[in-house]
C-alpha positions in Angstrom: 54.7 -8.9 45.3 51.2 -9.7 43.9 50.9 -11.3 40.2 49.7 -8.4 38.9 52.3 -6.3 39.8 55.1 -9.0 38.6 53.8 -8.5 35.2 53.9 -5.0 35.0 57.1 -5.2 36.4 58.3 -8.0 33.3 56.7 -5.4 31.0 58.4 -2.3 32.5 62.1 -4.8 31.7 60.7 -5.3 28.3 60.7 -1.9 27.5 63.6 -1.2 28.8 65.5 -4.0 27.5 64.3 -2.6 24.0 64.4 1.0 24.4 61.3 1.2 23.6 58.3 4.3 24.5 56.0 3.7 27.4 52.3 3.4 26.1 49.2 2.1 27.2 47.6 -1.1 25.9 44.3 -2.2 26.7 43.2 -5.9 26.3 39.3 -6.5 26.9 38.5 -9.3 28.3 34.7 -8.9 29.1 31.6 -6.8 27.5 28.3 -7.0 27.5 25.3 -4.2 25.6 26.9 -1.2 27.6 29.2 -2.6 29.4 33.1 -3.6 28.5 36.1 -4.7 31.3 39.9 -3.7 29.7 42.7 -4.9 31.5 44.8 -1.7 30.8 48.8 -1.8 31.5 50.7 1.4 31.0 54.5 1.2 31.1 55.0 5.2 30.8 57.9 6.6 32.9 59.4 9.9 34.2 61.2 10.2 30.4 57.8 9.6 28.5 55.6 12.8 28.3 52.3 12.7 30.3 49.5 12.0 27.9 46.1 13.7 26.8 42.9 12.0 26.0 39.3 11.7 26.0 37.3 9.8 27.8 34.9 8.1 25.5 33.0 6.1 28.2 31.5 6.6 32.0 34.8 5.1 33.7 35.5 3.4 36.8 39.4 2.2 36.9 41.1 0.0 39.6 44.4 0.2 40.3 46.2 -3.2 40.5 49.3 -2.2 40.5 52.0 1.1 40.5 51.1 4.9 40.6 50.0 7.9 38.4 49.0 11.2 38.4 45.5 12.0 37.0 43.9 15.0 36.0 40.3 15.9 34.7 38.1 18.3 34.6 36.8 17.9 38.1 40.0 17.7 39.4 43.6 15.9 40.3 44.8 13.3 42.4 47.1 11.2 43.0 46.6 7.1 42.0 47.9 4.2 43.9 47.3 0.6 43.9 43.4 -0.2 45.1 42.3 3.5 44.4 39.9 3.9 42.0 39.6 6.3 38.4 36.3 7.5 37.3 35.5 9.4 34.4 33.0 11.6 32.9 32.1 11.1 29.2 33.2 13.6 26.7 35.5 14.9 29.1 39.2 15.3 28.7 42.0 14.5 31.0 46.0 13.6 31.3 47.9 10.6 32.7 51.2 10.7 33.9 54.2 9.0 35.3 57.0 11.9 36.6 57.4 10.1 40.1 57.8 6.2 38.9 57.2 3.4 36.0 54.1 2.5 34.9 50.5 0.9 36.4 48.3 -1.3 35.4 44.5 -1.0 35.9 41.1 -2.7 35.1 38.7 -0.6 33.8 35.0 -0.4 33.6 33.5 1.4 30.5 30.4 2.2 30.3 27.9 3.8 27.7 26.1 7.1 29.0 23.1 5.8 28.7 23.9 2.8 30.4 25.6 4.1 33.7 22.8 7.1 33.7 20.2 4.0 34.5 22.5 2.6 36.7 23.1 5.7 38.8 18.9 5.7 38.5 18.5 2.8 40.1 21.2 3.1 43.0 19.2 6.2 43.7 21.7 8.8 42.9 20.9 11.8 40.6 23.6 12.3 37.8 24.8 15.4 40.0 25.7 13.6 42.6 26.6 10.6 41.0 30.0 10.4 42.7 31.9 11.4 39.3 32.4 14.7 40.6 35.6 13.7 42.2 38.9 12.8 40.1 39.1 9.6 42.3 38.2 7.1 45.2 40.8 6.2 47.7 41.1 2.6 49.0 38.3 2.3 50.7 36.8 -0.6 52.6 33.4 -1.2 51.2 35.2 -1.5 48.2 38.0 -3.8 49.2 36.2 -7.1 48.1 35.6 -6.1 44.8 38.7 -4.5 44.4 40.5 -8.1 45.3 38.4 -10.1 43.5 38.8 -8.7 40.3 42.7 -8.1 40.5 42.7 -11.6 41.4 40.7 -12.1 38.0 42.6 -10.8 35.6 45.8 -12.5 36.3 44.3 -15.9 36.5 42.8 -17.3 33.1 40.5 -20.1 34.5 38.7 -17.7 37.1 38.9 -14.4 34.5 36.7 -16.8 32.0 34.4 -17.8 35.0 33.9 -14.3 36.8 30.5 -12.8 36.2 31.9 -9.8 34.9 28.1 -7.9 34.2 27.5 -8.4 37.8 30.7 -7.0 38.9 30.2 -4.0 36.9 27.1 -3.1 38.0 27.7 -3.9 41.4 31.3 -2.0 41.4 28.9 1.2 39.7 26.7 1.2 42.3 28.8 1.3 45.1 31.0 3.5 43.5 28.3 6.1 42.7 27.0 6.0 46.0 30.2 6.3 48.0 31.4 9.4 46.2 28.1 11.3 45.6 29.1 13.2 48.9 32.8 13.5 48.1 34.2 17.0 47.3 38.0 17.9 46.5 39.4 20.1 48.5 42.5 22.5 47.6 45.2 22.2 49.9 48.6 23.3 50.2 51.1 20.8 50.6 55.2 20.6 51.6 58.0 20.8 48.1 58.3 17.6 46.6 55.0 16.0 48.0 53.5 13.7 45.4 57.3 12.5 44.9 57.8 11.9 48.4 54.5 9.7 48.5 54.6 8.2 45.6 57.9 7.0 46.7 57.0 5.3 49.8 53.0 3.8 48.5 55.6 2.2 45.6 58.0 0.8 48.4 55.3 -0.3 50.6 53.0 -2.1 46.9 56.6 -3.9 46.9 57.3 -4.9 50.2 54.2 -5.0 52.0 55.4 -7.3 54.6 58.1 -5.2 55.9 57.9 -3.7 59.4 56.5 0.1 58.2 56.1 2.2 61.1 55.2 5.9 60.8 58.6 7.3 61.9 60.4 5.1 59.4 58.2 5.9 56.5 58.5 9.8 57.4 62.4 9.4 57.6 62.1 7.8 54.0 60.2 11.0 52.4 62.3 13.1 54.4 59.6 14.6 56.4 58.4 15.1 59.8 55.9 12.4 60.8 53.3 14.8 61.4 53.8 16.5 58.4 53.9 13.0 56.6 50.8 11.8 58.0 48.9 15.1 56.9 50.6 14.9 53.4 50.4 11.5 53.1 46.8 11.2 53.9 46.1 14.4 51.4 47.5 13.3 48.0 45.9 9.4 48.7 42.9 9.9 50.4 43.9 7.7 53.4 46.6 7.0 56.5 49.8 5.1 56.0 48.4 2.5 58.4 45.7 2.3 56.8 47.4 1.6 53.1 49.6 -0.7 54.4 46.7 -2.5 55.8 45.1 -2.8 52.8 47.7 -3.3 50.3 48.3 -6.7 53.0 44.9 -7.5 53.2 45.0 -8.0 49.1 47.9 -9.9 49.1 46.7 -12.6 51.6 42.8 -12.2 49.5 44.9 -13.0 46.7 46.7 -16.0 47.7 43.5 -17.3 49.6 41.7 -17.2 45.9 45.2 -18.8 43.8 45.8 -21.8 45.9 45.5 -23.8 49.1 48.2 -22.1 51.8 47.2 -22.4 55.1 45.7 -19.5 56.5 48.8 -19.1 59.0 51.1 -18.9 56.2 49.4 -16.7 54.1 48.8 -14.2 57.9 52.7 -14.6 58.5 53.5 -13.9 54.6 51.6 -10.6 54.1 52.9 -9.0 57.4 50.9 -10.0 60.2 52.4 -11.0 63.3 49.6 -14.4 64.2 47.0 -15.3 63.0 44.3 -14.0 65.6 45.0 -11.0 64.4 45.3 -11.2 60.4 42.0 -13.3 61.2 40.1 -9.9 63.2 41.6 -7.5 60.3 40.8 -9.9 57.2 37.0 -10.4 58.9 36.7 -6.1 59.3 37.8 -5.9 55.8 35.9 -8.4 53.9 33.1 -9.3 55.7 34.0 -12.6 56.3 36.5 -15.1 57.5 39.8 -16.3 55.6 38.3 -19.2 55.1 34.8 -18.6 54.2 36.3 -15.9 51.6 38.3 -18.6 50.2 35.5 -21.0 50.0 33.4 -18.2 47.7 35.7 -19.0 45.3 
């Protein structure tokens, strides 16, 4: 399991141990004139009553670790770990935890004025500015910032050196332009759905490594695996494969950026058979070799 998830899970005992509400506590840890980077950990549970608030900022929220349900104005969805949270200004919305325990995510605040100039200059009109939709999925041309910055915020030496005003324009840039053509879409979907999923995306963000085919994950949410696949892909915006994939290509990012495992340890560790292959996936993902990635250091 990834640092960041081990110490959501040592908050999550905390609580517990002390009987204590969930709640939400944001630490900054970066801002700039219109900008400001929280690292936000939530440790709300099925018992805690989903909560209401405003957005006060333009948002843009990764997901390092755990799931929630979201809700705003423009829509729901589902979040899970390497998804993305965006947020209109002035608008309200509702966070909450009726399928699992607690999530941690970095978020990106933003004064209107500031992201309207950004959206400006990535050539995207505030309608189509991509914060029409409640969410992104994991997504690709997002996966470098998204491990870079979950790396960050659990390591003190690299959080003080990240360039934190170039990550957030860069992430709002790329955000704005990969949703401006993204639309939800109402669908109908079998009993018990987001607790099935979130079920098996928690199981998987623990034991990515595992052997997770598609028949064994449909026997774990008790579904067909073509109705799995379709409900599955619905509520998180992408396949099974495809989040497994991911949530190993972050590990191994990770533990390329913490410290000096050879590459075939790091392949064999997060799941992958050799190292030919982990080496063909981590180069499609990134943009770059093991190595070289863990050389940009």
């Amino acid at each position: 399991m990834a640092k960041v998830a081990i110490e959501l899970e040592h908050a999550l005992a905390r609580r517990r141990r002390d009987g204590t509400p969930g709640r939400t506590v944001p630490h900054v840890i970066a801002r700039g004139e219109g900008w400001t980077v929280a690292d936000v950990l939530c440790t709300c549970g099925p018992q805690d009553c989903p909560y209401e608030e405003r957005h006060t900022h333009d948002t843009i929220a990764i997901v390092c670790a755990g799931s929630f349900e979201y809700r705003s104005p423009v829509g729901g969805a589902l979040m899970t770990s390497g998804s993305l949270m965006l947020g209109n200004h002035g608008h309200g919305f509702e966070c909450g935890h009726r399928h699992g325990e607690g999530d941690r995510c970095v978020s990106f605040w933003y004064t209107p004025e500031y992201f309207e100039r950004l959206v400006s200059d990535a050539g995207t009109s505030r309608r189509g500015a991509g914060l029409n939709v409640p969410r992104l999925p994991p997504m690709r041309d997002l996966s470098p910032l998204v491990a870079r910055v979950a790396a960050a915020v659990v390591d003190a030496d690299r959080r003080a050196t990240m360039p934190w005003e170039e990550m957030a324009v860069r992430l709002a840039g790329r955000t704005v332009r990969l949703a401006a053509g993204m639309t939800p879409e109402p669908h109908t979907l079998p009993l018990n759905a987001e607790a099935r999923v979130t079920s098996i995306v928690r199981a998987i963000d623990r034991h990515p490594d595992d052997r997770l085919s598609l028949e064994q994950l449909a026997r774990q949410a008790r579904l067909s695996p073509y109705h799995f696949l379709r409900t599955f892909e619905r509520l998180t915006g992408i396949t099974p494969h495809q989040y497994v994939l991911r949530v190993r290509l972050r590990e191994a990012a990770s533990r390329l950026l913490d410290g000096a495992d050879k590459v075939l340890e790091v392949a064999l560790d997060c799941g992958f058979g050799d190292v030919s292959n982990f080496n063909r996936a981590f180069r499609t993902e990134f943009g770059m070799s093991p190595r070289a990635f863990r050389a940009s250091r």
